[in-house]
VMD Tcl script that draws the C-alpha trace (Angstrom):
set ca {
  {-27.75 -18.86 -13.28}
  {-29.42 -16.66 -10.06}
  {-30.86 -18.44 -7.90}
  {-34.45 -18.06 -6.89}
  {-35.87 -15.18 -5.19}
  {-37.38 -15.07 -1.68}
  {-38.09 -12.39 0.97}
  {-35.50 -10.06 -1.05}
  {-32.54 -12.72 -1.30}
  {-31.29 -15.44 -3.72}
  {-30.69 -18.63 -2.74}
  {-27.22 -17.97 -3.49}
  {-27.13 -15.41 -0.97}
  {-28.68 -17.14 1.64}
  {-25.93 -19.90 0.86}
  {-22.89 -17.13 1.30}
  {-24.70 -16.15 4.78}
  {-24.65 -19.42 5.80}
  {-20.75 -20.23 4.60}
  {-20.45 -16.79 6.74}
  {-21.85 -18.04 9.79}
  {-20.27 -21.23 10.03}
  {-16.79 -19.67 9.37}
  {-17.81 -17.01 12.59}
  {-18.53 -20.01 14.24}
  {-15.29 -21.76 13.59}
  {-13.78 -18.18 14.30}
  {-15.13 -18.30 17.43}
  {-14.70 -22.34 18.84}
  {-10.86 -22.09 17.13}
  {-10.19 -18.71 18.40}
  {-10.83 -19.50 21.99}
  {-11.13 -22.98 22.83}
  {-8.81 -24.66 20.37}
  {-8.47 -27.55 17.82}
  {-10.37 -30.01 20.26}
  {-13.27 -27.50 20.30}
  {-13.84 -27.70 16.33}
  {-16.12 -30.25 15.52}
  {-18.83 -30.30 12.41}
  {-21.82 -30.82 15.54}
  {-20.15 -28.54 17.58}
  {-20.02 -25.36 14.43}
  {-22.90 -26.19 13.63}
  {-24.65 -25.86 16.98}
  {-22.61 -22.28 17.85}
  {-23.77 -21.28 14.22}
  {-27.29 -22.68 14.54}
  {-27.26 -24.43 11.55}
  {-27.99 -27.80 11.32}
  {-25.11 -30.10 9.33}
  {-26.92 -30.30 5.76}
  {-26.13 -26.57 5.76}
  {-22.93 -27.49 6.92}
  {-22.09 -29.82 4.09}
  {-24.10 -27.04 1.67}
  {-20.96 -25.50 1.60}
  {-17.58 -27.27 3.36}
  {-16.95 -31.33 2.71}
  {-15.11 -31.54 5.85}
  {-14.30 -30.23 9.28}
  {-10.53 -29.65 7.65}
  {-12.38 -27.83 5.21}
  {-13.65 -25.45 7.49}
  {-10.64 -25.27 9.34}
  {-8.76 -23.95 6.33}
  {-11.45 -21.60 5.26}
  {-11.10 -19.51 9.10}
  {-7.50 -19.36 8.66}
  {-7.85 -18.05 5.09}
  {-10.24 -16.07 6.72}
  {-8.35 -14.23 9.13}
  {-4.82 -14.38 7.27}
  {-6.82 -12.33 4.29}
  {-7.64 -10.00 7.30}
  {-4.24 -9.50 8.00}
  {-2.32 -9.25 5.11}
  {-5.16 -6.33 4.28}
  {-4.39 -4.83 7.78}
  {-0.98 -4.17 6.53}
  {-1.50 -3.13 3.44}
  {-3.94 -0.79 4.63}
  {-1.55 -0.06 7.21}
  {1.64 0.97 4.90}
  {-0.07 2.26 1.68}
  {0.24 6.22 2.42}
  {4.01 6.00 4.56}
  {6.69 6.70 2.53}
  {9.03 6.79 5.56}
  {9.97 3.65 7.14}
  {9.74 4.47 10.86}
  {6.53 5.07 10.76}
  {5.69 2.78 7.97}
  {7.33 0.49 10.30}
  {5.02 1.19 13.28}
  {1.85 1.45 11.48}
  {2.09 -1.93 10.30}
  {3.68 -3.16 13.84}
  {0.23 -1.40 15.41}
  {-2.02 -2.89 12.78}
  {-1.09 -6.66 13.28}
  {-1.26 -6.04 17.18}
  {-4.60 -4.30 17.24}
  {-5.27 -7.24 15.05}
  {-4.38 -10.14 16.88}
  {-4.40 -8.41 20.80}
  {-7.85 -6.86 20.46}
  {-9.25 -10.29 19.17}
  {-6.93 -12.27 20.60}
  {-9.14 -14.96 18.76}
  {-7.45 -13.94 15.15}
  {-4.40 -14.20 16.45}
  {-4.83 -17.80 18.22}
  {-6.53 -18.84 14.68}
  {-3.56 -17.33 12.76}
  {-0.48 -18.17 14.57}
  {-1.32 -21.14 17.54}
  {-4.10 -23.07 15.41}
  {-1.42 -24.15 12.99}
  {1.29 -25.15 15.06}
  {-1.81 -28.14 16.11}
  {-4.30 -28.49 13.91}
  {-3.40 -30.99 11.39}
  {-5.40 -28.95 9.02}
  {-3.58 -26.17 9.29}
  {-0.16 -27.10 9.51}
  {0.95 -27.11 5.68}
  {-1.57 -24.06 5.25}
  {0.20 -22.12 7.38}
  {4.04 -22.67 5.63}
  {2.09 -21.80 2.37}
  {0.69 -18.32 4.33}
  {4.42 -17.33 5.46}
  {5.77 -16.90 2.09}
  {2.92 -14.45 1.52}
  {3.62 -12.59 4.60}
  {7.54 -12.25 3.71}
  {6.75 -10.75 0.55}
  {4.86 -8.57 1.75}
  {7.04 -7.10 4.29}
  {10.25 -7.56 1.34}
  {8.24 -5.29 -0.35}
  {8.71 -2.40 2.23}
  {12.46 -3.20 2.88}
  {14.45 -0.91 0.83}
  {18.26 -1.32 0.95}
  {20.04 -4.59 -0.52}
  {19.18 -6.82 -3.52}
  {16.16 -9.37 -4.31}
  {17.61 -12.10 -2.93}
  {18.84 -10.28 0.49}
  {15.43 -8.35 0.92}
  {13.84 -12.03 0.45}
  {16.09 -13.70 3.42}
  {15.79 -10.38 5.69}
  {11.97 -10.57 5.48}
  {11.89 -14.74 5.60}
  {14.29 -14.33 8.87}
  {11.97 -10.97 10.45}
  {8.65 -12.63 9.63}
  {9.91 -15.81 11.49}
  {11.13 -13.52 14.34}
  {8.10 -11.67 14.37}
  {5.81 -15.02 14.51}
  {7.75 -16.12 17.79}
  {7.76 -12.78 19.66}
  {3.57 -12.96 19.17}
  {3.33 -16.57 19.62}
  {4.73 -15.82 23.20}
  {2.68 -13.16 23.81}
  {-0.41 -14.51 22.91}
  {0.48 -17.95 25.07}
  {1.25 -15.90 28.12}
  {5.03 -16.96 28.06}
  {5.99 -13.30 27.56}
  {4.65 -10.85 29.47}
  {4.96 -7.06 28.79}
  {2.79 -4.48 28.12}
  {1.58 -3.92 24.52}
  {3.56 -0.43 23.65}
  {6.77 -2.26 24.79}
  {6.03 -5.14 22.38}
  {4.93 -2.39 19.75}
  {8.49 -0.76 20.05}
  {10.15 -3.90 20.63}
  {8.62 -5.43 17.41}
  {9.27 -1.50 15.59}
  {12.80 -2.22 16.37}
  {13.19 -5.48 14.53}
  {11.51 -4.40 11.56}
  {14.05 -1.63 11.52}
  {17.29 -3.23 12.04}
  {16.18 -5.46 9.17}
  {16.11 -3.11 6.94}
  {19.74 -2.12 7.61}
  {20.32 -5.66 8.16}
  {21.50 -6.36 4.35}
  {22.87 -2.93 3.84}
}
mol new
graphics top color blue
foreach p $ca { graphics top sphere $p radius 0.5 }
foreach p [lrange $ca 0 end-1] q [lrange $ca 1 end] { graphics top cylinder $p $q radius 0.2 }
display resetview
């Protein structure tokens, strides 16, 4: 059933603004400051809500938690599909969706934190995450073309693993190059993978 009218808006939609904000707002705290940083008083504060909206539509912080890294993973995975759907040729198939994820996770280096940091310590987040990589390796099985089911499914398991760590360590600060060498670096992997099971 709609929900009433008012100033050109359901109540509905009012609701779905507010769900937006707070997730922006748990974007934002997550993003930059970390797991410490997410609190329902402190979303709700950045977001300007107060916590009955809060509770309007999450039943916990965790709840929150997993609906930002839903969030941005959704982002992502659409990134690279966007990013692969009119390369038929795997170099630059390969780099488009290498650029995608980077401009992704580098130029909001707050997606990236949420996506690949956040659930290594957030409680919340750490059996969300395992249940995001499968995802992830299917998608990139999907664009490896030479061996079997089964060998495209362990090449893509082992790249999207290899991947992971070569952004986790850029994003930390542990590895430090500029962003076309980790664009060709990454490029390279996905590459060799594909032969990997030839």
């Amino acid at each position: 059933m709609p929900g009433r009218t008012w100033a050109g808006t359901t109540l509905d939609d009012r609701k779905a603004a507010r769900r937006d904000q707070l997730v922006a707002a748990g974007l934002d705290l997550l993003g930059a400051e970390g797991s410490p940083a997410v609190s329902v008083r402190a979303v709700c504060r950045h977001a300007h809500l107060t916590e009955r909206y809060f509770y309007e539509s999450f039943a916990d912080r965790e709840e929150l938690v997993a609906a930002v890294y839903e969030h941005v993973g959704e982002q992502a995975r659409q990134a690279l599909v966007d990013a692969v759907r009119d390369s038929p040729d795997p170099r630059p198939r390969a780099e488009q969706a290498v650029r995608a994820f980077v401009e992704l996770i580098v130029d909001d280096p707050r997606r990236g934190r949420v996506l690949l940091l956040a659930p290594l310590t957030d409680p919340a987040l750490t059996r969300r995450g395992r249940h995001l990589l499968p995802a992830f390796a299917a998608l990139v099985g999907e664009q490896l073309s030479h061996g079997d089911e089964t060998g495209r499914q362990l090449v893509a398991i082992g790249l999207v693993g290899a991947l992971s760590n070569v952004f986790i360590a850029y994003l930390d600060g542990t590895l430090r190059v500029s962003r076309e060498r980790l664009v060709a670096h990454c490029v390279r992997l996905v590459l060799g993978a594909d032969e990997f099971d030839h």
